[in-house]
N, C-alpha and C positions, 0 to 999 in steps of 0.2 A: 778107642777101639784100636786094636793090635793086626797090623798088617804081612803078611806073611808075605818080603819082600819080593822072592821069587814068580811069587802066582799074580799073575795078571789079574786071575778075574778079583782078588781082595783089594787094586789098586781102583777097577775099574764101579764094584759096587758101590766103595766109598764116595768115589766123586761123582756118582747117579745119587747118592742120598741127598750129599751135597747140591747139586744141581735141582733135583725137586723140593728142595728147604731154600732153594734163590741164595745161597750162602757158594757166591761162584768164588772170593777170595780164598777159601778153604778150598773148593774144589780144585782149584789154580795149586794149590799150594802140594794137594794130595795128587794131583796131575806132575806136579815137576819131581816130586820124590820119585814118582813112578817113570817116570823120564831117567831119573838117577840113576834106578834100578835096571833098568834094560834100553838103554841108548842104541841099541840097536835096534829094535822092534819098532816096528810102523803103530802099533796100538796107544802108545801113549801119547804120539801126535794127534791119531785122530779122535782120543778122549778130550785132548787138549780143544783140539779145531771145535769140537761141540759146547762145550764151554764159550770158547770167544763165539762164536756165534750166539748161546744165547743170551751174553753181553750184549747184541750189537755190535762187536769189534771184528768185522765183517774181514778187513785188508790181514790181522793175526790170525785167523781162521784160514782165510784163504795160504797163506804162508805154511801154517801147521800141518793143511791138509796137503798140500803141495811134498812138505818133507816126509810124511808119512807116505803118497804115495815113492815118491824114491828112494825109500829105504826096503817098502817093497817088492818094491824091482831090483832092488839089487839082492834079496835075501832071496828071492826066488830063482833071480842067474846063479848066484852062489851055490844052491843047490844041486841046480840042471849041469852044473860041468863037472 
């Protein structure tokens, strides 16, 4: 399948397919392209944090979702001044 690296939601479908096929290595893998693609953006942490969670990898979850939310706060100051 061909990802249209721009668009969020072709990073985000993939690794829901992913995650309901329990195939979280691939999900992980279309999670960090998508991390590659937009290092700014809080969404591909918090694709990422649902994955390690449902590994069980509760402590990289927490971490992903932790950077997710501060990338949100800062994209959202960035905006207001």
């Amino acid at each position: 399948m061909e990802i249209t690296p721009t668009f969020a939601g072709s990073y985000l479908a993939l690794m829901g397919l992913h995650r309901q096929s329990k195939e979280f290595k691939d999900a992980l893998e279309v999670g960090q392209n998508f991390l590659k693609s937009q290092p700014n953006s809080a969404s591909p942490y918090l694709a990422l944090g649902q994955v390690y969670l449902d590994q069980g990898e509760i402590s990289q979850a927490i971490v992903a979702f932790k950077t997710a939310t501060r990338k949100r706060l800062r994209n959202r100051m960035a905006t207001t001044t």
